[in-house]
N, CA, C and O atoms as a printed pandas DataFrame, in Angstrom:
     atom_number atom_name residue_name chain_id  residue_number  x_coord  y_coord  z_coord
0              1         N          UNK        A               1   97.976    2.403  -35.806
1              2        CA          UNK        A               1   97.639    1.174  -35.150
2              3         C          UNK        A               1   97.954    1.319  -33.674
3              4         O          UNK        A               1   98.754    2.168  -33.281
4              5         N          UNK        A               2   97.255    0.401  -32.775
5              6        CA          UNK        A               2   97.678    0.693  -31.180
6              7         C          UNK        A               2   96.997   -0.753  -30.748
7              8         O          UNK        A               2   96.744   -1.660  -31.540
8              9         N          UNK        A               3   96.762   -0.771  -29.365
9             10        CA          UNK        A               3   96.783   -2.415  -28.666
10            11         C          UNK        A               3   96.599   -1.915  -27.403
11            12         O          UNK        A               3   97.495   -1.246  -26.888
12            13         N          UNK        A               4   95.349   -2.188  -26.701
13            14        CA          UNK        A               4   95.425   -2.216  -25.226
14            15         C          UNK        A               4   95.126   -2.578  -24.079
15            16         O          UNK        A               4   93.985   -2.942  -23.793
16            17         N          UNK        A               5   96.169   -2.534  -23.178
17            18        CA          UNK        A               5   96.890   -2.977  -22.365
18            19         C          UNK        A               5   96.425   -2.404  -20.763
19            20         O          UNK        A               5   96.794   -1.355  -20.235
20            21         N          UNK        A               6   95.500   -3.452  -20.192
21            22        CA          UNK        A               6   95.668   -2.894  -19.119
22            23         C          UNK        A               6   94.463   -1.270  -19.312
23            24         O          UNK        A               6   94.777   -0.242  -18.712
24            25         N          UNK        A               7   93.585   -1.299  -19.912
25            26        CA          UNK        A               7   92.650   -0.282  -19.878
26            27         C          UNK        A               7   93.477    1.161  -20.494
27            28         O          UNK        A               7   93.049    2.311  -20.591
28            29         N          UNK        A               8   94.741    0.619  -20.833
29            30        CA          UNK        A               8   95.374    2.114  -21.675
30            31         C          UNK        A               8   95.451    1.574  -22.759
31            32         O          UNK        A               8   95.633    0.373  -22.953
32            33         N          UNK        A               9   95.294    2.567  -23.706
33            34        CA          UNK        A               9   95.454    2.501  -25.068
34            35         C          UNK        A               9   97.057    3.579  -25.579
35            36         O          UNK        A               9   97.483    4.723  -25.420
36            37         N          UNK        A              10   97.491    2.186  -26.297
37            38        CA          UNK        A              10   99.195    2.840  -26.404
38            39         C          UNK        A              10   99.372    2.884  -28.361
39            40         O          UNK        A              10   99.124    1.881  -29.030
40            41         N          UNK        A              11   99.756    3.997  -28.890
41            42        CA          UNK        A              11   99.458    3.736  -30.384
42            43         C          UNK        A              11  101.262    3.606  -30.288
43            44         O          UNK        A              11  102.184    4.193  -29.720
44            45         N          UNK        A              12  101.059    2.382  -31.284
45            46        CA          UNK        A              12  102.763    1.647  -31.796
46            47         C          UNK        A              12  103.227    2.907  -32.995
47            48         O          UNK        A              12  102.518    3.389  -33.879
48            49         N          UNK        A              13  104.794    3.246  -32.626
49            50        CA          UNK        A              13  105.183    3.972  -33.206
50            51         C          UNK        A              13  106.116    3.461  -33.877
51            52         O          UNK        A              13  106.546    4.270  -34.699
52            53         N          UNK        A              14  106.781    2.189  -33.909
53            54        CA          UNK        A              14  107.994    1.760  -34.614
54            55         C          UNK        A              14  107.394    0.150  -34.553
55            56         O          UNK        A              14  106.937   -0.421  -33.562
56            57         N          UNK        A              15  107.544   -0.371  -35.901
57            58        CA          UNK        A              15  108.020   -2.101  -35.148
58            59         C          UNK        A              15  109.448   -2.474  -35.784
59            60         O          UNK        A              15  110.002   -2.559  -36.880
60            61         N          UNK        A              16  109.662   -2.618  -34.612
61            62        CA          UNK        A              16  111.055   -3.014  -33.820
62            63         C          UNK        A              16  111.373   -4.290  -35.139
63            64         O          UNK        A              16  112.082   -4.198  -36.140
64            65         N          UNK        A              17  110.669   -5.254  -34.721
65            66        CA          UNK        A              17  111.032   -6.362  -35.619
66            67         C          UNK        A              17  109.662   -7.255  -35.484
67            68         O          UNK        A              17  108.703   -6.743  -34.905
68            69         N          UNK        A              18  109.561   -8.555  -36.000
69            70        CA          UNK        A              18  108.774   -9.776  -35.895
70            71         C          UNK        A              18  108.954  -10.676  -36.711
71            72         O          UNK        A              18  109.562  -10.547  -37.774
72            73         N          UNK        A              19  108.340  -11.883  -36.208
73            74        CA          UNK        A              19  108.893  -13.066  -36.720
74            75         C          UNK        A              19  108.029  -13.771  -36.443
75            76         O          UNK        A              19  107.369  -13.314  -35.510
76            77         N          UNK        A              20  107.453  -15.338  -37.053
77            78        CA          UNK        A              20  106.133  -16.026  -37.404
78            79         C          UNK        A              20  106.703  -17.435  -36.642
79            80         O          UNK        A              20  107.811  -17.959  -36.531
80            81         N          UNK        A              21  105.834  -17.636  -36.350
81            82        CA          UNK        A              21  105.980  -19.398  -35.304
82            83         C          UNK        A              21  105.181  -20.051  -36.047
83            84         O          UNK        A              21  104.639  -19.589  -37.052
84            85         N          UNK        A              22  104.987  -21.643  -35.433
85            86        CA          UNK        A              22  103.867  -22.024  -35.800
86            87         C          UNK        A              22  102.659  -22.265  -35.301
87            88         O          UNK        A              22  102.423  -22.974  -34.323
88            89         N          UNK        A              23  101.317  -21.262  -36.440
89            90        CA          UNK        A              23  100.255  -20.831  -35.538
90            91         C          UNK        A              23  100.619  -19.520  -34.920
91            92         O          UNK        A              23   99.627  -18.839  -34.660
92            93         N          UNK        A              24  101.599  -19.057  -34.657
93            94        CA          UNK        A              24  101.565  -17.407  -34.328
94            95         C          UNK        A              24  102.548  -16.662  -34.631
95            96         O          UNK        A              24  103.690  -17.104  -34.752
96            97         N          UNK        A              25  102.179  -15.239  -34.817
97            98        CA          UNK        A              25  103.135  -14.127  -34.909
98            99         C          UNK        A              25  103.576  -13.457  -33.987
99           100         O          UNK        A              25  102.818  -13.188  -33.055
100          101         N          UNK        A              26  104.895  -13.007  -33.978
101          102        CA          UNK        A              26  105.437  -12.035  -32.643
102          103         C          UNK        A              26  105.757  -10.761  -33.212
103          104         O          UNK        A              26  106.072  -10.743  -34.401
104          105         N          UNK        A              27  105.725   -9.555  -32.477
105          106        CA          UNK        A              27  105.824   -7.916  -33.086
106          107         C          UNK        A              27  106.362   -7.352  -31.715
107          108         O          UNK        A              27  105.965   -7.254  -30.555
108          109         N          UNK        A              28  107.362   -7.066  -32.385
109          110        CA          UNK        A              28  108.226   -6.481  -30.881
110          111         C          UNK        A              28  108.352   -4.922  -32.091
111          112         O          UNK        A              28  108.884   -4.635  -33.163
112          113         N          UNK        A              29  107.312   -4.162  -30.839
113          114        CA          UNK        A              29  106.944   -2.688  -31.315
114          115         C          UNK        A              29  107.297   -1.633  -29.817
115          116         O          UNK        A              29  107.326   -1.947  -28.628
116          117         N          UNK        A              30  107.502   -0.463  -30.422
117          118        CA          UNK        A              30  108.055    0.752  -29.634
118          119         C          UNK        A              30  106.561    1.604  -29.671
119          120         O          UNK        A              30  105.986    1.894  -30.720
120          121         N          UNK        A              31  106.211    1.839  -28.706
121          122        CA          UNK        A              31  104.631    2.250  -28.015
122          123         C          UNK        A              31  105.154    4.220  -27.991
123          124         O          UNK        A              31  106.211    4.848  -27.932
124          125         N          UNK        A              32  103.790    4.520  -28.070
125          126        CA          UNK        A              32  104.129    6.138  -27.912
126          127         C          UNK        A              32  104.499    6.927  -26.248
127          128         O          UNK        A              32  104.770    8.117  -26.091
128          129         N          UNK        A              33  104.398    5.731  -25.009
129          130        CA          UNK        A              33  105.201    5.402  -24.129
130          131         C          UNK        A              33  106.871    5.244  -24.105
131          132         O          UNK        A              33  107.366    4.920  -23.025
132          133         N          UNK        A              34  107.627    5.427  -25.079
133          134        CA          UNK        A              34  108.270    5.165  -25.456
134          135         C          UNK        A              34  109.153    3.563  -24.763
135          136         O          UNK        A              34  110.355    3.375  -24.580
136          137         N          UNK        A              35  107.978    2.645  -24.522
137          138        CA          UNK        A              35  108.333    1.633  -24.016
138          139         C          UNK        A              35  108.409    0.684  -25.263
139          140         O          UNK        A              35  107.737    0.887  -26.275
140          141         N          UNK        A              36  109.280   -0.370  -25.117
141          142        CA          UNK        A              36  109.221   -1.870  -25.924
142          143         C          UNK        A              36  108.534   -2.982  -25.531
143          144         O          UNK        A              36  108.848   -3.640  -24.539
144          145         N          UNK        A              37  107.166   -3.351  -26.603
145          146        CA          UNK        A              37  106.202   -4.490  -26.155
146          147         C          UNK        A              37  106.521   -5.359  -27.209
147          148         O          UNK        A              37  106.693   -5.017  -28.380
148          149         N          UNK        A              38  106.616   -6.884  -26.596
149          150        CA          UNK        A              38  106.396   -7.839  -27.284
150          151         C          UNK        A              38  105.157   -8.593  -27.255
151          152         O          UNK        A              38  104.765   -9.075  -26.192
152          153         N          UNK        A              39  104.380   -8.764  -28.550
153          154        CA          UNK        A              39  102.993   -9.011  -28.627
154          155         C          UNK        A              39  102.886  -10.087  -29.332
155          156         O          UNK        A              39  103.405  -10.009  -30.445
156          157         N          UNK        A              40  102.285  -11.277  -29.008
157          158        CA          UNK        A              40  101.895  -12.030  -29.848
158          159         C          UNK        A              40  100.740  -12.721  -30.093
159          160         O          UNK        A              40  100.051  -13.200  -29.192
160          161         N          UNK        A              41  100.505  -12.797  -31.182
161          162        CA          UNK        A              41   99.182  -12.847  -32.188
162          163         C          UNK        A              41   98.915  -14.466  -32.350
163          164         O          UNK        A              41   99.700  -15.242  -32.894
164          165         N          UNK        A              42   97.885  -14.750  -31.876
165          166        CA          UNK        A              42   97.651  -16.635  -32.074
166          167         C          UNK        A              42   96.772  -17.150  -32.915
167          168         O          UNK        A              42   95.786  -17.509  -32.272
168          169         N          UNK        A              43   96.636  -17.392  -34.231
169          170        CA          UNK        A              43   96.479  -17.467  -35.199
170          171         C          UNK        A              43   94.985  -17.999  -35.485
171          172         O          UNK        A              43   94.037  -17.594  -36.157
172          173         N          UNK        A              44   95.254  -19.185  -34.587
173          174        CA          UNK        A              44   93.968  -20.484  -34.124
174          175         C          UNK        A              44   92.757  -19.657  -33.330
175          176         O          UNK        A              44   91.528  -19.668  -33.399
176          177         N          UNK        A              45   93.648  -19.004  -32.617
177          178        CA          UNK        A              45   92.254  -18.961  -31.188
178          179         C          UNK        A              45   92.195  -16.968  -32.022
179          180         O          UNK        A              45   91.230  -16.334  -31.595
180          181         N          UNK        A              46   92.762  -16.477  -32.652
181          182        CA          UNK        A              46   92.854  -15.276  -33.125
182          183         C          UNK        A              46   92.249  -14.111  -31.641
183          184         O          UNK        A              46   91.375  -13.321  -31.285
184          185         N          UNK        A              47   93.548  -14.819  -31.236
185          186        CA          UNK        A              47   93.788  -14.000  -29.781
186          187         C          UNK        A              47   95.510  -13.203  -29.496
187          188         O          UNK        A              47   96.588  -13.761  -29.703
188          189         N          UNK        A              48   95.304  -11.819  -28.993
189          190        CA          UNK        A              48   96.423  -11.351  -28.901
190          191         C          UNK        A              48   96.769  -11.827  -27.353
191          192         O          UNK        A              48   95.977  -12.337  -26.562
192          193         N          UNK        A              49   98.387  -11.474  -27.103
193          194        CA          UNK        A              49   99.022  -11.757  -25.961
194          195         C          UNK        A              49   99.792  -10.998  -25.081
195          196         O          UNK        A              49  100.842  -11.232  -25.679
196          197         N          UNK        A              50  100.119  -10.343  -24.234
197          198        CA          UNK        A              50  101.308   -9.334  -24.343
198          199         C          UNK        A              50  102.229   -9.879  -23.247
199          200         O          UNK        A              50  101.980   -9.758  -22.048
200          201         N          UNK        A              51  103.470  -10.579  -23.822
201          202        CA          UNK        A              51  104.465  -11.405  -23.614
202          203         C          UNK        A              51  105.572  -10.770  -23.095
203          204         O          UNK        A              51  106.186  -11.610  -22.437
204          205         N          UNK        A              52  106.230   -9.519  -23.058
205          206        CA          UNK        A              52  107.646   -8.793  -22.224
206          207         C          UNK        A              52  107.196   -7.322  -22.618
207          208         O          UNK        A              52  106.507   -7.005  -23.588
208          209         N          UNK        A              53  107.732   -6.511  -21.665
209          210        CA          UNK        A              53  107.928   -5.315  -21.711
210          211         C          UNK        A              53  109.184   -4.912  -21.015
211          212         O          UNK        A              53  109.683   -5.450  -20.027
212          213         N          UNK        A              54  109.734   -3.596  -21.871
213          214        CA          UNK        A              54  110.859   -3.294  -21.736
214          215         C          UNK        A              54  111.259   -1.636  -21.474
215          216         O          UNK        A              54  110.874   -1.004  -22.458
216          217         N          UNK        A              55  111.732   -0.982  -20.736
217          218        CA          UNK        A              55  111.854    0.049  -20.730
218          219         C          UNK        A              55  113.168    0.304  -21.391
219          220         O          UNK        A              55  114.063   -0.372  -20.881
220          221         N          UNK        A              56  113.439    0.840  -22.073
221          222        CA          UNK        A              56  115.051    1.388  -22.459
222          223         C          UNK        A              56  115.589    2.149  -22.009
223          224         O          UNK        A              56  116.794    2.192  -22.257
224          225         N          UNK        A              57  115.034    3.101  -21.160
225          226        CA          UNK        A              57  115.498    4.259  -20.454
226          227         C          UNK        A              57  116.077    3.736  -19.175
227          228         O          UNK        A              57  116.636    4.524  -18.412
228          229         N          UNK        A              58  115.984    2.454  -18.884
229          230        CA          UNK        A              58  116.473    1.481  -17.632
230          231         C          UNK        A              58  117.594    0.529  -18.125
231          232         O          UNK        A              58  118.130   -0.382  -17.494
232          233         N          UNK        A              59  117.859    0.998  -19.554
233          234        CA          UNK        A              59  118.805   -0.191  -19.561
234          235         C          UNK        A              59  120.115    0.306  -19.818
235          236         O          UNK        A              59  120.332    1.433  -20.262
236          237         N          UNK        A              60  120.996   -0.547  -19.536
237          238        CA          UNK        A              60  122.109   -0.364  -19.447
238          239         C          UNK        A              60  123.357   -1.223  -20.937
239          240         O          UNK        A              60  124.430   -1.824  -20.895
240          241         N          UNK        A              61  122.494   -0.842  -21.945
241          242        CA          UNK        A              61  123.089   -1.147  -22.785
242          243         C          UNK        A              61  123.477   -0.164  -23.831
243          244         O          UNK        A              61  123.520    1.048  -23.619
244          245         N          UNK        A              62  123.768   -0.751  -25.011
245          246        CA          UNK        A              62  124.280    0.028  -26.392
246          247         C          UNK        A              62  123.535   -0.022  -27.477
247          248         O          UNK        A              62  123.026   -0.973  -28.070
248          249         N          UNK        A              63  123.531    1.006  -27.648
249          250        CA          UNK        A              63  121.991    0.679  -28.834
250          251         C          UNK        A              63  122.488    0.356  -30.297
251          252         O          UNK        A              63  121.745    0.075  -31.237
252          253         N          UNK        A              64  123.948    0.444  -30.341
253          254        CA          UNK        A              64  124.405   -0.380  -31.678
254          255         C          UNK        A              64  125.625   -1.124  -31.328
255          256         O          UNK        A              64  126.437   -0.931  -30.423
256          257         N          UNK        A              65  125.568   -2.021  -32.252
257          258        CA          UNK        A              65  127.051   -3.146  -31.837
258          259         C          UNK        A              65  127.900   -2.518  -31.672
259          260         O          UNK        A              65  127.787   -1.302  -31.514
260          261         N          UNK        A              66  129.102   -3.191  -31.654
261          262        CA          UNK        A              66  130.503   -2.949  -31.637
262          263         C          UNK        A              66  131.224   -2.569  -33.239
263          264         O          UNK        A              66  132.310   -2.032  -33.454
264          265         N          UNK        A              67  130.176   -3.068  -34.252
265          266        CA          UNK        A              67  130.398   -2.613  -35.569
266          267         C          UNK        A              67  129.610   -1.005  -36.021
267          268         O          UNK        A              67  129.152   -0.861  -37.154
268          269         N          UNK        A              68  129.568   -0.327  -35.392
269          270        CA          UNK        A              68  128.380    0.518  -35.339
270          271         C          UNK        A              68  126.813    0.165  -36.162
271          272         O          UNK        A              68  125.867    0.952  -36.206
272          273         N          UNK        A              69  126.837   -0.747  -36.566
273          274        CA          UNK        A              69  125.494   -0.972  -37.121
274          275         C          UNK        A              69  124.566   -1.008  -36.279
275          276         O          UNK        A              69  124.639   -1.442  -35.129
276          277         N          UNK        A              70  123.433   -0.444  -36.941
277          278        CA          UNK        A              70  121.647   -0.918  -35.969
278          279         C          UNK        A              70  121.451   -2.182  -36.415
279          280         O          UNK        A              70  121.258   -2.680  -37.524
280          281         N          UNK        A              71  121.586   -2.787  -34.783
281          282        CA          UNK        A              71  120.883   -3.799  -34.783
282          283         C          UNK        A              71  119.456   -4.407  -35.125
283          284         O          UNK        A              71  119.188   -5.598  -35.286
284          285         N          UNK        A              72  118.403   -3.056  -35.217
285          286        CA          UNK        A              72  117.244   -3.119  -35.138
286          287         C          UNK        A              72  116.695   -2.153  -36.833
287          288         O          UNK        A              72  116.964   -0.983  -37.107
288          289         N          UNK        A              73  115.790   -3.283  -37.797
289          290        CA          UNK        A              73  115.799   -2.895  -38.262
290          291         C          UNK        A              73  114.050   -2.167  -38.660
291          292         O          UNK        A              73  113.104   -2.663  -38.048
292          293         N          UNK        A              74  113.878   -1.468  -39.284
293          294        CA          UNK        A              74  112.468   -0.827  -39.573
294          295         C          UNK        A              74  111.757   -1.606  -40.303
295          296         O          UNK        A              74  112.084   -2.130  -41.368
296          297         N          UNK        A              75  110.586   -1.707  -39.627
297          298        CA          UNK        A              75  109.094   -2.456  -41.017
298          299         C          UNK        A              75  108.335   -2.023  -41.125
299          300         O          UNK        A              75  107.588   -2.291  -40.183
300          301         N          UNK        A              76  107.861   -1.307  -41.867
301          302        CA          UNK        A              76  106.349   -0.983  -42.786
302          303         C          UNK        A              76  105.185   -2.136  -42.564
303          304         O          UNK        A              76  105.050   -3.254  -43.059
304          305         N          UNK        A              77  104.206   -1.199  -41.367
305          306        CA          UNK        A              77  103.478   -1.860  -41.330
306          307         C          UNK        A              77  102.109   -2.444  -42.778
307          308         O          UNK        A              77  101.093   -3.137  -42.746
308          309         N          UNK        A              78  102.631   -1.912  -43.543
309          310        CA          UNK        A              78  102.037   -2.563  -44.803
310          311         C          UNK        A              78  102.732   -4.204  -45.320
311          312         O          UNK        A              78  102.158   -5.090  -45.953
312          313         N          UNK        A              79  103.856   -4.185  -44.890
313          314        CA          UNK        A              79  104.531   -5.289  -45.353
314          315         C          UNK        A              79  104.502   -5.777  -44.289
315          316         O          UNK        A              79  104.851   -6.915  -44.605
316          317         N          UNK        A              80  104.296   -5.824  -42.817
317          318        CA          UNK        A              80  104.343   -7.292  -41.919
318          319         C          UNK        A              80  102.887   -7.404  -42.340
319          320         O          UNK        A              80  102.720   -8.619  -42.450
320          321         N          UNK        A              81  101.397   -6.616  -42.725
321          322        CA          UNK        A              81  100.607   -7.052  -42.471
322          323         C          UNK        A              81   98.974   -6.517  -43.292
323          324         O          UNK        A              81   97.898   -6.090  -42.873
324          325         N          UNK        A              82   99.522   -6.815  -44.555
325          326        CA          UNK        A              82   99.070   -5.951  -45.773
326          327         C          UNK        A              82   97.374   -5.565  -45.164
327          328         O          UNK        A              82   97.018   -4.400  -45.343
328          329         N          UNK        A              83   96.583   -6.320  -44.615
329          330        CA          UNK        A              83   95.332   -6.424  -45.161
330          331         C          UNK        A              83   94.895   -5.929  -43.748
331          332         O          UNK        A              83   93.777   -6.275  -43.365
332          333         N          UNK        A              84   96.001   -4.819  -42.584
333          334        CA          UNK        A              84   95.700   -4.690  -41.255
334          335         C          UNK        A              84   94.372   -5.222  -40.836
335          336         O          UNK        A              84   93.277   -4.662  -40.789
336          337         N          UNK        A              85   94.845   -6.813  -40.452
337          338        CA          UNK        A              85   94.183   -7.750  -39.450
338          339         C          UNK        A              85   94.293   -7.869  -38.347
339          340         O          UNK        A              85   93.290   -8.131  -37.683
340          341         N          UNK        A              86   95.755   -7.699  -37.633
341          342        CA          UNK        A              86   95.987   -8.194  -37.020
342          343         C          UNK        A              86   95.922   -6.923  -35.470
343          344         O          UNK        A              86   95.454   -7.192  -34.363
344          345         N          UNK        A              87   96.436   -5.822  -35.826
345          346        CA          UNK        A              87   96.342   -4.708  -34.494
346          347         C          UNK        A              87   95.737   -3.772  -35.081
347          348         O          UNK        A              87   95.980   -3.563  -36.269
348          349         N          UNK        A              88   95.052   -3.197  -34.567
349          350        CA          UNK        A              88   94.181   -1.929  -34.639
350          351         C          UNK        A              88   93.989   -1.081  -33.921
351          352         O          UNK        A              88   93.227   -0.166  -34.236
């Protein structure tokens, strides 16, 4: 699957996570850029969005808590989106 942005085409290599509003979905996915996009999907107008981008290589954080756990967990894009509708 991939999404694009700006006349580049970026194929999603991880999703990060997502979570459903009402009327839309959000997919915060790791691009073969190895950048973090948050994308969201509008249900009504069945229009995509592209809402934050993130570099990680700029940030100045910890990539697991203070409990060592990952914060971030893995999804199968079969299970956010059985009948791939939504990115292509």
């Amino acid at each position: 699957m991939a999404f694009i942005l700006r006349d580049s085409r970026y194929k999603v290599e991880e999703i990060i996570d997502r979570w459903y509003g009402e009327g839309s979905s959000y997919f915060k996915v790791k691009a073969d850029d190895e950048n973090i996009y948050l994308l969201k999907y509008d249900k009504r107008s069945n229009y995509w969005e592209w809402v934050f981008y993130q570099n990680p290589k700029r940030m100045n954080a910890l990539p697991y808590s203070s409990s060592g756990l990952n914060p971030f967990r893995k999804v199968g894009w079969e299970e956010m989106d059985p009948d791939n509708r939504y990115l292509s």
